[in-house]
C-alpha positions in Angstrom: 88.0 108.9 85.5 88.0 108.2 82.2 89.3 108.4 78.7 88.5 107.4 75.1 92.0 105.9 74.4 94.8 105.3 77.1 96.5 108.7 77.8 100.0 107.5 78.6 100.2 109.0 81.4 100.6 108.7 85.2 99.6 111.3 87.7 100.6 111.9 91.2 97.7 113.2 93.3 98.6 115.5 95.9 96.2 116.6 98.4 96.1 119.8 99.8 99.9 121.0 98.5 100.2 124.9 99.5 100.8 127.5 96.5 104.0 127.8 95.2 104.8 124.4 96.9 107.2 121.9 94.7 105.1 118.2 94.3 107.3 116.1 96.2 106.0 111.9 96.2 107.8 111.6 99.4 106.0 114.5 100.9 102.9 114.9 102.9 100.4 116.0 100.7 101.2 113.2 98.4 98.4 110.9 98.1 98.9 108.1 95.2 99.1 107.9 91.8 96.6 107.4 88.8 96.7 105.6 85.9 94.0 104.4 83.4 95.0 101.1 81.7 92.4 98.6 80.8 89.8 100.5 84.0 88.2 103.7 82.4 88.9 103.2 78.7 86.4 103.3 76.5 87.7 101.8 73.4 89.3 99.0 75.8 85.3 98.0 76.9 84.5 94.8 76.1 80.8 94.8 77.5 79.2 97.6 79.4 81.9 100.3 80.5 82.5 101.4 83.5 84.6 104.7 84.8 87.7 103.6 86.2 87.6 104.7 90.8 90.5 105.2 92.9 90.3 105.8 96.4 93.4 107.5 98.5 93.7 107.4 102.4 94.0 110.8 103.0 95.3 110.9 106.9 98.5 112.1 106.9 97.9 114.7 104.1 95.4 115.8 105.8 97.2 116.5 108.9 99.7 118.8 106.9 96.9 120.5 105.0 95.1 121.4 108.3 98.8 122.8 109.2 99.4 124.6 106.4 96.0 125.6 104.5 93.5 125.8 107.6 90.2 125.5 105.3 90.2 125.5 102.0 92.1 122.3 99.9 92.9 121.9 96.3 93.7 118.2 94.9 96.3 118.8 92.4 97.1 116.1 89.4 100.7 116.6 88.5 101.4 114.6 85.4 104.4 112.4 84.7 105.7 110.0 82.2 106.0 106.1 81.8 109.0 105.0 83.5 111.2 103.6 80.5 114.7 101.4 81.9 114.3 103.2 85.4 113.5 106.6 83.4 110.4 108.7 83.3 109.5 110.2 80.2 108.1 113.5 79.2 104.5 113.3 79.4 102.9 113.5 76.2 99.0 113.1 76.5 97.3 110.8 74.1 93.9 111.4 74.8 91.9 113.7 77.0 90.6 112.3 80.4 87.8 113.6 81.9 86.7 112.9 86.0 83.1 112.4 86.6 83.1 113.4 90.0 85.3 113.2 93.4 84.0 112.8 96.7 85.2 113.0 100.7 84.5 110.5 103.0 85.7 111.2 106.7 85.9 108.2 108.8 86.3 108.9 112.3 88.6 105.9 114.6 86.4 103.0 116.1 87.1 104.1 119.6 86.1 107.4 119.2 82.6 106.2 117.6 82.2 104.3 120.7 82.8 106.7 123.0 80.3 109.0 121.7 77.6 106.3 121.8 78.3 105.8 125.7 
């Protein structure tokens, strides 16, 4: 990710959240959160810049997904403002972020890896 100025704004990342399903951060298709402070701003660069990466374990969401969606999963940005004295704010977007690219990495448990090579 990454924007020309800092955006002021957080997103929750929600993995896999059915249609017409309300974002929920203590849910299970909540991922994380992303932020670009510092990481991923250009005009912050002090030498060669570099796009800010985030990386979100994706188990349990995953689970719910499979549950709920079967096959096809959306990753949906929901975006929320600075929390000010215990309040959030209304997001107000300073700048306009852009993400390079997103990947999938499926891991599968040690054991099970072993297994297969018995």
């Amino acid at each position: 990710m990454e924007a020309e100025k800092p955006p002021g704004i957080i997103w929750e990342v929600y993995f896999g959240l059915p249609s017409g399903t309300a974002p929920d951060a203590k849910g299970p298709f909540f991922i994380g959160t992303v932020s670009l402070f510092g990481s991923g701003i250009r005009s912050e660069a002090h030498h060669e810049f570099k796009a800010a990466q985030f990386l979100f374990p994706l188990n349990r969401a995953l689970k719910a997904a499979l549950k709920e969606n079967g096959e096809r999963f959306l990753v949906t940005f929901v975006p929320t403002g600075v929390v000010v004295e215990g309040k959030a704010t209304r997001p107000k977007p300073l700048s306009t972020v852009r993400i390079g690219k997103a990947s999938l990495v499926v891991e599968r448990p040690k054991e099970e890896k072993e297994q297969e090579e018995k």
